[in-house]
N, C-alpha and C positions, 0 to 999 in steps of 0.2 A: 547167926543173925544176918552176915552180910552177905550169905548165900540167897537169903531170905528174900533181902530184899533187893538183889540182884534180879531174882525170880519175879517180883513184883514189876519192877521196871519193867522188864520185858512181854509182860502181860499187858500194861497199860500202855506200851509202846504200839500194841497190836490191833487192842481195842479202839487207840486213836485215832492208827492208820485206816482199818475198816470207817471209823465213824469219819474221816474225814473225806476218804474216797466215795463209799456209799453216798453223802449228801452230794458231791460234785460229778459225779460218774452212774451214781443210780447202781443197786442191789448185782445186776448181772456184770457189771462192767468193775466190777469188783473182785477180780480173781486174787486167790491166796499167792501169786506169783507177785501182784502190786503188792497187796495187802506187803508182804515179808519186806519188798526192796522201801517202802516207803518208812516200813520201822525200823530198818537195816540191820536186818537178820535173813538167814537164811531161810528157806520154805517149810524145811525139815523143820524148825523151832515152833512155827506155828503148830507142831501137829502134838508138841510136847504140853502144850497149854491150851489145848483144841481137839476135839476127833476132826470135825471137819467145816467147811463154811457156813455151815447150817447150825451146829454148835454154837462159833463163834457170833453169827450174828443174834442168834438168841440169847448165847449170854451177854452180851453188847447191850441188847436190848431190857433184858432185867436188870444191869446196872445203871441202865440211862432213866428207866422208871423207877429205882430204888432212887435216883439221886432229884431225877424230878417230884417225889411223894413228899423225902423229906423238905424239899424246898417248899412246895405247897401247903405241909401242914406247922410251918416250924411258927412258935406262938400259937397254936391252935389250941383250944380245949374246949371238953365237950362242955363246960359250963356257960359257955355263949350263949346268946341268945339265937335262934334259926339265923337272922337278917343279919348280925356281925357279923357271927361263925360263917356264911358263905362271904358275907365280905372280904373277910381277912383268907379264906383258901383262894379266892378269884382273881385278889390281886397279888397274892402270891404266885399264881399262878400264872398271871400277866407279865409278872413283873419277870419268872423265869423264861417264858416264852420269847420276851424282849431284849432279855440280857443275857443269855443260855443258851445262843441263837443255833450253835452246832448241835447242841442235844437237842433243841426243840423242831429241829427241823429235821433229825433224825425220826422223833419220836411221831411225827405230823408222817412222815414217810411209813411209818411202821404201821400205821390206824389204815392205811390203805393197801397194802402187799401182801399176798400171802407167803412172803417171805418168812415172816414168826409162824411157827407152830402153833398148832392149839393148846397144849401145855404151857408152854410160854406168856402164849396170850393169856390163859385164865390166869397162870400166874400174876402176870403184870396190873388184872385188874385189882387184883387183894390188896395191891399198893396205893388204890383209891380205897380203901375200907371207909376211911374216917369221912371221907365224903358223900359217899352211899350212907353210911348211919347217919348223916346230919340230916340228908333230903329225905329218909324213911320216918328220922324222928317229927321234922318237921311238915312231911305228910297226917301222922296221928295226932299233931297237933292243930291240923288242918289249916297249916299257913302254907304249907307245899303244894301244890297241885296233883292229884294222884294220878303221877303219869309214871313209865318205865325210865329207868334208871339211863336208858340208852337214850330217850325222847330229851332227859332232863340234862344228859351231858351235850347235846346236840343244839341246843339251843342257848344253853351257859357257857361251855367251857370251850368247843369244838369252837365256834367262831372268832375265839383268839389266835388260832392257826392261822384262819385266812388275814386277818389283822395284823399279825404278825408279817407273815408272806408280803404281804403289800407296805407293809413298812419297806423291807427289806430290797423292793426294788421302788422304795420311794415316790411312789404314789400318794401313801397318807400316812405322814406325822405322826404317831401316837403321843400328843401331848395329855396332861392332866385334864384337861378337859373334854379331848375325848374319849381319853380311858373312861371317866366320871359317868360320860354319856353312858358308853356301853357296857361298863355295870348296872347300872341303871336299866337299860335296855335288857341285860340277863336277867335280873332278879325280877322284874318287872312281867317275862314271859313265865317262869315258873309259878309266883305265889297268886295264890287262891284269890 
């Protein structure tokens, strides 16, 4: 077992190096030579828990949307009504993007690079499931607006990046009330 989890350490030593370098350095300026001295192992190790950077950031990338999905949907169920049930994923999801700021900025990175693969990528969208069935159910119930699933995350979810981004070099506050607003402003562009 403490081989095991010797094995683990050093996985997640790797995956943090990458995810810390990639947000302050950008995708290319990310070579497996930082990536190693920054986890403090050798190069050769990376290649024991990795084929290669293209791996590694993909799998980076599936566990940064495995941990952003569960954050988004945790209290969720499908028993909500359309209008809570995106309440409570939006501001979960706000609430990650604000407080999560290395993953979110990782993952705000990943939506525009074709650094991930296209496996990857469709992978990562299955980890929105629960939120794609909320906007589909609540399309035939015709409170959604019947628009594509991409129009519907581009106007709801996608402008918590830029919200965030601009927190983060402190131009705008995200206090309660304007989070408030801008749920409001999400929900507001989608329902019928």
């Amino acid at each position: 077992m403490a081989i095991r989890q010797k094995c683990d350490k050093k996985r997640t030593a790797l995956l943090n190096a990458t995810l810390h370098l990639v947000n302050n350095q950008g995708f290319h300026a990310a070579p497996m030579s930082k990536i190693a001295k920054m986890a403090e192992m050798s190069p050769a190790t990376i290649y024991i828990y990795f084929e290669n950077k293209q791996d590694l950031i993909n799998k980076l990338y599936l566990e940064v949307k495995k941990s952003f999905s569960e954050y988004a949907f945790s209290n969720y169920s499908e028993n909500l009504s359309i209008e809570k049930g995106f309440k409570l994923i939006w501001y979960n999801i706000a609430d990650f993007k604000l407080n999560k700021i290395e993953e979110a900025i990782f993952l705000s990175q990943c939506d525009n690079t074709p650094m991930i693969d296209e496996q990857s990528r469709q992978e990562g969208i299955k980890h929105l499931q629960p939120l794609l069935d909320l906007w589909e159910r609540g399309q035939k119930e015709g409170i959604i607006k019947s628009l594509s699933p991409y129009i519907l995350y581009a106007f709801t979810i996608y402008p918590l990046a830029f919200l965030m981004i601009n927190q983060q070099r402190n131009f705008c506050k995200l206090d309660k009330i304007k989070l408030d607003d801008a749920f409001k402003s999400a929900w507001n562009s989608i329902k019928v």
